[in-house]
N, C-alpha and C positions, 0 to 999 in steps of 0.2 A: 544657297550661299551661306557662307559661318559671319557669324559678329565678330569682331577685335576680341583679342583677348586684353583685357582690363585696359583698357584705351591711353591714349598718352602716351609719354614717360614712364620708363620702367619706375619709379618712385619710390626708391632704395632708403627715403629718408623719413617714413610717413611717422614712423613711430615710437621717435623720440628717446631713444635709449632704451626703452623698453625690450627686455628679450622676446625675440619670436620665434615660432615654432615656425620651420620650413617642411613641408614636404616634397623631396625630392624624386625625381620616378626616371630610371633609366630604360634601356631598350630590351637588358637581358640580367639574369641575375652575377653573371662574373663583370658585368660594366657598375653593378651596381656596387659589388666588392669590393673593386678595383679605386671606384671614384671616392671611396667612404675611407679606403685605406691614404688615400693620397690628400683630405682635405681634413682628417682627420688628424693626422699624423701618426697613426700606428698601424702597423702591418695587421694587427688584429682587431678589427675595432669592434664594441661589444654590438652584440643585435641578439633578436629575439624573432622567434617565430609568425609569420603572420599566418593568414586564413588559408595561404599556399604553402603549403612545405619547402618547396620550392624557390620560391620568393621571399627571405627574410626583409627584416627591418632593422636598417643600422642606425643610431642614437649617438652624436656628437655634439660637443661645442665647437661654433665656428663663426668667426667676423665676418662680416659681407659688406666691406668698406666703413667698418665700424660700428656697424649692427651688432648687434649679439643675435646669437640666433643658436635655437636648438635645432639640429638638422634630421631630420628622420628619410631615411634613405633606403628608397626601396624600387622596385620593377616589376615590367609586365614582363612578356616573352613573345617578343613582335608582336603583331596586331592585335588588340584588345577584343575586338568587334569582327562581325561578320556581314556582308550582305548577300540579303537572297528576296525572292519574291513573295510575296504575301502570301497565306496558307494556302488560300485558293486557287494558287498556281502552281505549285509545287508538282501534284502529282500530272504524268505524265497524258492522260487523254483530259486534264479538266480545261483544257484550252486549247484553239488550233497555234501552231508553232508562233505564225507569225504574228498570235496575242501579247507575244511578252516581250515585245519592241515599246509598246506602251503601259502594261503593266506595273501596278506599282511597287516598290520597291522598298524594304526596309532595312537597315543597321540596328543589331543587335549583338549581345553577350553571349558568346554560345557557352554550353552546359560547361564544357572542360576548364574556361577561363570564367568560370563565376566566383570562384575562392577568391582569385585576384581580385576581381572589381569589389568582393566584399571587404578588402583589406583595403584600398586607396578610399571606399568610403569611411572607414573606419579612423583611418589616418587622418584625411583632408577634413573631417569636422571637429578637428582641434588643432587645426593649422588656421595660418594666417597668410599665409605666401604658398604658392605650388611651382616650383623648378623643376623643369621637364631639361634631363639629360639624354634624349634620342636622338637617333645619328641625323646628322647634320644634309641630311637630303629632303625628297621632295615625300619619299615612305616614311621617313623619319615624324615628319612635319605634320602625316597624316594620323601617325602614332599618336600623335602629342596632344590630336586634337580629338582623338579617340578617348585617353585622358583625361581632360578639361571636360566633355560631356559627363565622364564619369563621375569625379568629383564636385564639379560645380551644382549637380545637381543635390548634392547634400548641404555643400557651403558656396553659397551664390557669391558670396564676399572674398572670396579668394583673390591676392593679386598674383595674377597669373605672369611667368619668367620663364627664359627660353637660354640655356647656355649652347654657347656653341664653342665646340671642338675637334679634333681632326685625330688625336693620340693620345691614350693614354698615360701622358709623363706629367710627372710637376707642376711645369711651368705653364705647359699648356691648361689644364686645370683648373689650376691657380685664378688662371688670368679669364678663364669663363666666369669663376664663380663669382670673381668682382666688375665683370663686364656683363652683366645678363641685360636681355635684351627680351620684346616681345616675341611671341611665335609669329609666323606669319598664315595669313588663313589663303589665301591664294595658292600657294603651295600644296593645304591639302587639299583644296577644292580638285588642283587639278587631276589627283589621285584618286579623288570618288570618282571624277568623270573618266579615267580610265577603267577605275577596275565596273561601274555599270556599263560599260560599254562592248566590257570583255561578257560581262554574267548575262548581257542579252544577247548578243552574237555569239555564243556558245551555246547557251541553254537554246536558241530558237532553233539553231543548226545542226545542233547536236540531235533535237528530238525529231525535229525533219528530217532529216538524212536515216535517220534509222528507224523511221517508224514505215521510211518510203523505200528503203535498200535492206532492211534487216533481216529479210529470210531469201534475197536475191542470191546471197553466195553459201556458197557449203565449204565452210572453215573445219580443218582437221580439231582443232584445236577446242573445239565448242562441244562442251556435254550434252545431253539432252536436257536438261535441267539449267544450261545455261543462256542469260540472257544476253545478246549478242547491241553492243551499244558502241555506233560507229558515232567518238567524239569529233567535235571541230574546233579548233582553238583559232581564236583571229590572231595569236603570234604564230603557232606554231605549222599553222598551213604555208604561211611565207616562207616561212624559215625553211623548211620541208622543199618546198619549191628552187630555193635557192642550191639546199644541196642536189636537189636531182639535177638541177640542170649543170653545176657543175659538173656532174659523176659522169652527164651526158657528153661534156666538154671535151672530158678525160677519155674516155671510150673513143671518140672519134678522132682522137688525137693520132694523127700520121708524122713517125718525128723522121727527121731528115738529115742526111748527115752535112755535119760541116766541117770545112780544114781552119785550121789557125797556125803561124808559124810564131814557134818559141825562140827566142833569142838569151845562150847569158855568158857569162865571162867569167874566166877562171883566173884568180893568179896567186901568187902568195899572200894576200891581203886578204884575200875569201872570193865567195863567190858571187857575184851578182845579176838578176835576172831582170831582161827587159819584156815590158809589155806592150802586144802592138794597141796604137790606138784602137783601128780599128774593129780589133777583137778577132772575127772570122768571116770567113766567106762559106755561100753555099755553092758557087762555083769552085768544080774540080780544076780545071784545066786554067782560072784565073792564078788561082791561089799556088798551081804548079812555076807558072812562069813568075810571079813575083819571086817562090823558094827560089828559082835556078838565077833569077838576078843577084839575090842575096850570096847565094853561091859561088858566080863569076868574080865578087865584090866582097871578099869575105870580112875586109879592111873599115870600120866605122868611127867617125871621129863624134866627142864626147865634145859640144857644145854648149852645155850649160848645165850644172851641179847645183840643187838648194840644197841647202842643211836647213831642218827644222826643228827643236828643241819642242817635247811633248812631254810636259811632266802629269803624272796618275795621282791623282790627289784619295785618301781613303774616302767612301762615300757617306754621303751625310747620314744619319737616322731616319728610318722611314715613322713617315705618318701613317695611321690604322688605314686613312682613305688608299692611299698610294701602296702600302704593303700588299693589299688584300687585291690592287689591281692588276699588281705583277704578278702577286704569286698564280692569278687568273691566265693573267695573259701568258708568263713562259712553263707554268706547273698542271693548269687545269687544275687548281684548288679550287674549291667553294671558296668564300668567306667564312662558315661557320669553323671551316677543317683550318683554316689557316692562322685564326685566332687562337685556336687547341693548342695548334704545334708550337706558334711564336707564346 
């Protein structure tokens, strides 16, 4: 389980007029441009290279409810940290599969993201405050606390601040930077408990499955020289499952015909078309004798008329959360590709 990050009240007022140095950390380096351009007030705001090329550091003056504050503003690039099983588990016969359901487990820095962790340490030990600008979810939240390990271990005294936001605009911004609030550590708790849960039901299954089936088939596909590694993912077998059975749904799908009768009216005013309640029938011979009633009867009286006035109003500005879910939902965009394009 995590401790509180700096316990209480955000405590915006500790330090008396005194200027403070904040360290700022967003999620990627164009949030981190974006937030330094917008609280900064210029489209160019000056920075400097950190230990990442990558990853600069922006340097502004900025109020936080009357604070003076030097702002230094900078990111990681999603997750900071890694988890994997202690060395002694790693390679593939130093244990039977179902050892690593209790095996223990570490979080660390991998090789690629060491630049970065050596620039928030470099940063956070001449700070006094740490504002964590990551996306405002439960990964976000685990990012943050990714972070706070990072840094706290060089300056234990850090008051730790969590802004939250939805878009990158203005006002939205604005209003994080004078409303900070603590992170929450339940949030990321429940993200290590995912993702150990994914790294032991994969790595166990994965190495059982294919240390017990891996020379059972003859794959065209397989060199001599290559190793043949049947994975298992505890999302992606569900998922997997759900499409087949659909596909099976589909396949046995016997479609059937059905009649519906169209009804509409012509006149000099235009044309207008009725629709049956009903819809359709799957009986032939029903749906015949209701057409020849219609037919005997061709004469229909117009009982009641609504008028409904429906004005389109232009639609509001999407927020980063809601953008990136549409562009999901009707595009098939990633989030990463939809941030590029917007």
């Amino acid at each position: 389980m995590r401790r509180g990050a700096g316990g209480g009240g955000p405590g915006l007022a500790a330090a008396g007029g005194r200027r403070l140095s904040v360290l700022n950390v967003a999620e990627k380096p164009s949030v981190a441009r974006s937030v330094a351009s917008i609280l900064s007030g210029s489209g160019n705001p000056p920075s400097r290279e950190g230990r990442s090329r990558y990853n600069r550091v922006f340097e502004f003056e900025y109020n936080i409810r009357g604070q003076p504050c030097l702002m230094l503003m900078t990111s990681v690039t999603g997750h900071l940290m890694e988890l994997d099983f202690d060395q002694r588990y790693r390679k593939w016969h130093s244990c039977d599969p179902s050892d690593l359901f209790s095996a223990p487990v570490q979080k660390f820095v991998p090789e690629d993201k060491l630049d970065i962790k050596r620039t928030l340490e470099e940063e956070a030990r001449k700070c006094q405050w740490l504002v964590l600008w990551l996306d405002c979810d439960r990964e976000g939240e685990n990012i943050a606390y990714e972070v706070i390990e990072v840094c706290t271990a060089v300056n234990p005294h850090l008051n730790i601040l969590r802004a939250h936001f939805s878009a990158l605009i203005n006002r939205e911004i604005h209003e994080a930077a004078q409303n900070l609030d603590r992170p929450n550590p339940l949030f990321a708790d429940a993200v290590d408990v995912r993702q150990e849960i994914d790294l032991r039901i994969g790595a166990s299954f994965t190495r059982f499955q294919t240390l017990l089936l891996g020379n059972a088939f003859n794959l065209d596909f397989a060199g001599e020289n290559r190793n043949i590694i049947l994975s298992y993912g505890p999302c992606q077998f569900p998922t997997l499952g759900f499409v087949v059975e659909r596909f099976w749904e589909i396949q046995s799908h016997e479609p059937e015909e059905f009649w519906a009768i169209n009804c509409s009216h012509d006149s000099e005013d235009g044309s207008a078309s009725f629709t049956w309640i009903r819809g359709h029938l799957f009986d032939y011979s029903s749906a015949l004798i209701i057409y020849e009633m219609c037919v005997e009867e061709p004469t229909a009286t117009v009982k009641k008329v609504n008028h409904q006035e429906k004005r389109k109003y232009p639609p509001y500005p999407l927020s980063t959360v809601e953008l990136q879910r549409r562009a999901s939902q009707y595009f098939r965009m990633s989030s990463e590709h939809t941030m590029k394009v917007s």
